[in-house]
TORBA-747588 format. One record per residue (C-alpha): residue number from 1; x, y, z. Coordinates in steps of 0.5 Angstrom, whole numbers, plus 500, padded with zeros to 3 digits. Example, Ala and Ser with C-alpha at 12.3 -4.5 7.8 and 13.67 -1.06 7.14 Angstrom:
REM residues 2
1|525|491|516
2|527|498|514
END
This chain:
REM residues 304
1|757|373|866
2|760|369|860
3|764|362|862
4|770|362|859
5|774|356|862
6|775|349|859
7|770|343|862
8|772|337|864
9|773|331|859
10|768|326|862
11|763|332|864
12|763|333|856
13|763|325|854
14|756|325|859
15|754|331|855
16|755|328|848
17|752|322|852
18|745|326|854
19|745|331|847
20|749|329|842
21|748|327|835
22|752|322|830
23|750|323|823
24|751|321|816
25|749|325|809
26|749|321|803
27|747|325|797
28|746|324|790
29|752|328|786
30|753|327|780
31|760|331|779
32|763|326|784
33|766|319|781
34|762|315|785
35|755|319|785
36|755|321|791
37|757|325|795
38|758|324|803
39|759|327|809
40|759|325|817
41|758|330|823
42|758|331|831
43|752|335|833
44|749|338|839
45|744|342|840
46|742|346|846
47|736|351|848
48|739|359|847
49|741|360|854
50|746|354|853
51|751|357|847
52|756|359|852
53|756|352|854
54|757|350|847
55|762|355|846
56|767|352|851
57|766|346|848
58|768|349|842
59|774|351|846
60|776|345|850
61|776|341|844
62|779|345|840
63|774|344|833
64|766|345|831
65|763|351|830
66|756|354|833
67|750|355|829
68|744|359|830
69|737|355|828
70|733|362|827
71|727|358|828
72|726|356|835
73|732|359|837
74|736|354|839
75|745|353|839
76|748|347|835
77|755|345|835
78|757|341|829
79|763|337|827
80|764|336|820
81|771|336|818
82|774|329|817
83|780|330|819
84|777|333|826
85|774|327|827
86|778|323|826
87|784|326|829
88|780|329|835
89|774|327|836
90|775|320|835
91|781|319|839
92|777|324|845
93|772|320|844
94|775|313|845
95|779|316|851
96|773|318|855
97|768|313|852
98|761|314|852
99|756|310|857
100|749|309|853
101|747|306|848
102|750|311|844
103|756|308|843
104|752|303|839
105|751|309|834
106|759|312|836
107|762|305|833
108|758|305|827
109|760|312|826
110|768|310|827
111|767|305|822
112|765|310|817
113|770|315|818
114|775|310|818
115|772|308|811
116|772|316|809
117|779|317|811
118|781|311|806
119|778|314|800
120|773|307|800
121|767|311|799
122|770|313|792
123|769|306|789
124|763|302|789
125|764|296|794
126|766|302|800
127|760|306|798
128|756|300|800
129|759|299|805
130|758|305|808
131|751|306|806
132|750|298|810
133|753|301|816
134|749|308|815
135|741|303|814
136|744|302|822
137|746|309|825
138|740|313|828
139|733|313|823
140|736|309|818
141|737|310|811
142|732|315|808
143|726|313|803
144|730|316|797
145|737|312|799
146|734|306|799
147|731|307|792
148|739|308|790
149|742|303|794
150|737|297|794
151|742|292|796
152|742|295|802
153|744|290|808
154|744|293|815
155|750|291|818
156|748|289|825
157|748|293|833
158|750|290|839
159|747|292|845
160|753|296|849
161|754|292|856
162|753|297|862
163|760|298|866
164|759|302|871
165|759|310|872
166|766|311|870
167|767|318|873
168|762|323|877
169|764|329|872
170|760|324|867
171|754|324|871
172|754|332|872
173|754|332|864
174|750|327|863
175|745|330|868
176|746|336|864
177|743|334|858
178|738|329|862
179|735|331|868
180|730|335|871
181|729|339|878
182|722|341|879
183|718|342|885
184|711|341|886
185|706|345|891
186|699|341|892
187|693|341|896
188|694|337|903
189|689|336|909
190|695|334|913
191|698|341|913
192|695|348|917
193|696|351|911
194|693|346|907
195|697|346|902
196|704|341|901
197|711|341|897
198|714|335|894
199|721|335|890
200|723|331|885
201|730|329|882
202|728|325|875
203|732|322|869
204|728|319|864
205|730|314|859
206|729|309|853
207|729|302|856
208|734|301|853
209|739|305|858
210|735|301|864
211|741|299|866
212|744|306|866
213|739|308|871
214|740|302|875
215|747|304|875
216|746|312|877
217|742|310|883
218|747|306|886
219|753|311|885
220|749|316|889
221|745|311|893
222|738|313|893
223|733|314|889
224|729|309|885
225|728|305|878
226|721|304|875
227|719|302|868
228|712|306|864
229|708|303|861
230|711|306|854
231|718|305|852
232|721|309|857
233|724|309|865
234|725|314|871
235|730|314|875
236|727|318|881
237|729|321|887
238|723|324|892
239|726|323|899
240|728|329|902
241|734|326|906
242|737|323|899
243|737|330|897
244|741|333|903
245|745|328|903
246|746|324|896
247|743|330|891
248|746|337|894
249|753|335|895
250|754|331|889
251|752|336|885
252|755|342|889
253|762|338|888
254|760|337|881
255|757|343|878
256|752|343|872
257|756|348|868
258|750|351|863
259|743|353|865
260|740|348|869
261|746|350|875
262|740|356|876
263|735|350|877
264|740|347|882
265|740|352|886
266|733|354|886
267|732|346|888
268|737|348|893
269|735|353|896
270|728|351|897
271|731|344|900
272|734|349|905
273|727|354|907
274|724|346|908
275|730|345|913
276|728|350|917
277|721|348|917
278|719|355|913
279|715|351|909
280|710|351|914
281|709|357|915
282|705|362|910
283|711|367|909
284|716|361|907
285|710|358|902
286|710|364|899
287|716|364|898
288|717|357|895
289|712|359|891
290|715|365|887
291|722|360|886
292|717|354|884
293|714|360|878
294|722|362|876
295|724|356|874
296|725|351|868
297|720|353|862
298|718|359|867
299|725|363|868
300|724|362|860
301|717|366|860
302|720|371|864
303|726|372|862
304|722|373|855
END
């Protein structure tokens, strides 16, 4: 069943915070007086089971369009209209700020589009100016427009300072786009049945965000932040008291809206056989097993 209501403002700065995009095209064209034509976009793209997710960010905020990648069936939201992101997008987005180190990214974008609507791209001091700001926005500037613009000075990214979780919806949105719930069954001595069920609450993240991570654990007050050897942390909740009284209840007063709630509620449930000890049974272990099978990449394969 098809959601049709409209999501919280914060669920949808956290989700933009885990998915979404801020892009700029600069391209060569020589019907444009300066040569180049250039445009500025929001995007998130979402599995195929999340386009009515992105439908109801459409319809809450009032603009974009959905696109279907045909290729790996995926669903793109996409806001590339000026006026929209500067009279939506910008205002929404300045209201409910972004979190990570995202909006690094979100305040380069704010300067373009403000150097866009003053028409500063059409001569050559503005046109600079943008690509300057564009050699700092996400990958940088493409080999091509390096070639064209050789006096391209980066401008520079500050490090967003961490603030604190600004509301429970964001995190719900966030998590949406970043977390995983998964379970594990696994050979154990300790068990009559000699085997074992493990669950696990993670969000992974670029160090960058550490403190983000430091700071999700703390509003729920549980779990644990640890560093990989590569550039990545997790926080990670393993206890099964932190999930009957932090993870459950957080997420059942502030729901995951797309796919991942039918995670939630396996997650769920599982929590709930293990409470009564049906783990330790042969009958409850089956059926762990059969929720473990339908969930995350395996509700895909069965579905297909």
């Amino acid at each position: 069943m098809i959601k049709t209501n409209l999501l919280h403002p914060w669920f949808i700065t956290g989700l933009i915070d885990a998915e979404g995009s801020f892009g700029v095209a600069i391209i060569k064209d020589d019907s444009r007086s300066s040569g180049f034509a250039i445009s500025i976009f929001l995007e998130m793209g979402l599995n195929f089971k999340d386009k009515d997710l992105l439908l109801r960010i459409k319809n809450t905020l009032g603009v974009g369009n959905i696109y279907h990648n045909k290729s790996d069936n995926t669903f793109k939201w996409k806001v590339s209209n000026l006026s929209d992101i500067s009279n939506v997008i910008l205002p929404f987005l300045n209201k409910y700020s972004l979190v990570t180190q995202k909006r690094a990214d979100y305040e380069i974008f704010t300067q373009i589009a403000k150097l866009l609507e003053n028409k500063q791209h059409m001569n050559c001091k503005g046109l600079q100016d943008i690509v300057n700001l564009k050699a700092s926005l996400n990958l940088g500037l493409k080999d091509k427009n390096k070639t064209y613009f050789p006096n391209t000075i980066p401008v520079p990214k500050h490090t967003v300072p961490f603030k604190g979780i600004p509301d429970s919806f964001w995190l719900a949105g966030f998590a949406e786009g970043e977390a995983c719930f998964y379970l594990s069954i696994y050979k154990s001595l300790k068990s009559k049945l000699g085997y074992a069920v493990q669950l696990v609450f993670k969000i992974t993240q670029h160090n960058r965000d550490n403190e983000l991570l430091k700071g999700i654990s703390e509003y729920l007050a549980c779990g644990r932040v640890e560093n990989r050897k590569t550039n990545a942390s997790d926080f990670t909740v393993n206890s099964f008291k932190s999930f009957e009284e932090k993870i459950i209840p957080f997420f059942t007063n502030y729901p995951l809206q797309g796919s991942k709630l039918l995670n939630f509620q396996d997650f769920k449930e599982v929590v709930g056989i293990m409470k009564d000890k049906g783990h330790l049974n042969k009958k409850g272990l089956q059926k762990i097993n059969l929720i473990k099978s339908n969930m995350n990449f395996g509700r895909e394969e069965n579905k297909e």
